[in-house]
C-alpha atoms as one frame of an Amber mdcrd trajectory, in Angstrom:
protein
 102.564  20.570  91.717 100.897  22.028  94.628  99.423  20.143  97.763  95.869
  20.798  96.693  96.493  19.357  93.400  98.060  16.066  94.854  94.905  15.623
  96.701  93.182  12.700  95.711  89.166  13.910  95.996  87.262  10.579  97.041
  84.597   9.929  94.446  81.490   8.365  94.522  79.976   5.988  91.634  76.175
   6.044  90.782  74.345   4.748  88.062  71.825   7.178  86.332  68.798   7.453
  84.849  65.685   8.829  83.390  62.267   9.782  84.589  59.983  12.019  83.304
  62.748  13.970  81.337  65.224  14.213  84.141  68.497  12.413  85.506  68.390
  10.242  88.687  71.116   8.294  90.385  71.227   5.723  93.131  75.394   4.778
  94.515  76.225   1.926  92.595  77.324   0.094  95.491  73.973  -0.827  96.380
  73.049  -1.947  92.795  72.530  -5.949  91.970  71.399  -5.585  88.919  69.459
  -3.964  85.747  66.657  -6.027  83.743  64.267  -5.472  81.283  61.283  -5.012
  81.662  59.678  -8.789  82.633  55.844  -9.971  84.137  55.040  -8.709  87.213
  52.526 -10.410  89.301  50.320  -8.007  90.859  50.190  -8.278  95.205  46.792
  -7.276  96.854  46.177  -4.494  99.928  50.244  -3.355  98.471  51.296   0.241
  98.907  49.866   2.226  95.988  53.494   3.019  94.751  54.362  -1.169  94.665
  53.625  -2.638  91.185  53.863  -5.996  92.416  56.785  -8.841  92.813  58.729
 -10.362  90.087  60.996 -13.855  90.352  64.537 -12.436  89.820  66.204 -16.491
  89.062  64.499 -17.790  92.128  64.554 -14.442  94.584  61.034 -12.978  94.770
  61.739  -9.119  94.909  59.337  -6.739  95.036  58.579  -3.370  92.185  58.072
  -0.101  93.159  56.742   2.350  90.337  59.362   5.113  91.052  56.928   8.005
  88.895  54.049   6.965  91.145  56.417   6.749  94.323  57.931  10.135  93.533
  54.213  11.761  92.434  55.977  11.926  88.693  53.018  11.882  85.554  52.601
   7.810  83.947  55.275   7.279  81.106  53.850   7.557  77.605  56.514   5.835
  76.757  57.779   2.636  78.374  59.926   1.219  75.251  63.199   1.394  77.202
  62.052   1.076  80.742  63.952  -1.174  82.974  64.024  -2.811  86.551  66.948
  -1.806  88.883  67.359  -4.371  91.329  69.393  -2.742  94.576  69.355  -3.620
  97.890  68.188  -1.177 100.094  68.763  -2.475 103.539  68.320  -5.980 103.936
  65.962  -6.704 101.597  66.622  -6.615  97.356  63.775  -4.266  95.612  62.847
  -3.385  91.712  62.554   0.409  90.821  61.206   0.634  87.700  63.145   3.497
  85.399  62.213   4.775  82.511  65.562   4.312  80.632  69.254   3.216  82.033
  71.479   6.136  81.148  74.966   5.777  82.292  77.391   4.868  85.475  78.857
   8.291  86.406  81.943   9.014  89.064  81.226  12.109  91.167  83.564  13.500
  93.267  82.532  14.124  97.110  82.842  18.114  96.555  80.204  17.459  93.327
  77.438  16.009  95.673  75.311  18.674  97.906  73.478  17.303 100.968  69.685
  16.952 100.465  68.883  19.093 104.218  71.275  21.831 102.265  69.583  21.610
  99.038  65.541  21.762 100.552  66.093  21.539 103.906  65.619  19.159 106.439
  61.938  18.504 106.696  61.186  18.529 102.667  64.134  16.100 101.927  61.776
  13.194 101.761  63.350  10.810  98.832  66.762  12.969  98.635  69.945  11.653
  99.495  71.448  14.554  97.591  71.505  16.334  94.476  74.835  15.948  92.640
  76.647  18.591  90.128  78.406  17.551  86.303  79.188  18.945  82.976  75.733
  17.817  81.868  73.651  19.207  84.853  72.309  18.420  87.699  71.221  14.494
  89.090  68.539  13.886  91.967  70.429  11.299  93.913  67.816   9.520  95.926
  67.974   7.555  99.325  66.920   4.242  98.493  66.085   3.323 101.848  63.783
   6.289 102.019  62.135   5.619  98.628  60.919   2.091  99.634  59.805   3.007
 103.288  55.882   2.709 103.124  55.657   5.236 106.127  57.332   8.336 104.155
């Protein structure tokens, strides 16, 4: 066996899903947990992309509508939607999906930068954009996607 192949590649775990027809991921690391769709009580002079809050057993976290954060079209559909619940910095936030897909383990070498993908300035949302035998996933930077100033 030769060097390279003993090589352990680091790999990184995200979970995945859909919107609009294409694969997302966020690192799993950061994930609490994935709901179902449940009330969400609507929160005046909010950022346009916030939905609203919702009382995760106690915790009040707040939704983002990830197709109007990322400028995607409204879901027709909205049968399998969920909530992801991660923490992005300190604080725990939903990002509503509009179907779980899978947890998926990429190795380092898989996962271009975003700045090397579209560059520096347009990498808005982007943490990176990662490579499988199904395609390509938009791996976003939570922090980035709940940051009212971006």
């Amino acid at each position: 066996m030769s060097v390279a192949a003993q090589v352990h590649l680091e790999e990184e775990r995200f979970v995945v899903f859909r919107l609009a027809g294409e694969d997302y991921a966020i690192p799993i690391a950061g994930v609490h947990t994935v709901e179902k769709i449940i009330p969400i009580t609507r929160v005046p002079r909010a950022p346009e992309f916030v939905d609203g809050v919702i009382n995760l057993r106690g915790e009040v976290v707040p939704v983002i509508n990830l197709r109007r954060r990322l400028d995607l079209p409204p879901a027709e559909d909205t049968s399998n939607a969920h909530i992801v619940v991660a923490l992005a910095g300190e604080q725990l936030v939903g990002l509503i999906v509009d179907e779980i897909s899978h947890v998926l383990s990429l190795p380092s070498n898989a996962i271009q930068a975003a700045d090397q993908v579209v560059g520096e300035a347009n990498r808005s949302f982007l943490l990176g954009v990662g490579k499988w035998e199904q395609g390509l996933i938009i791996i976003l930077d939570l922090d980035r996607v709940v940051d009212p100033e971006r």
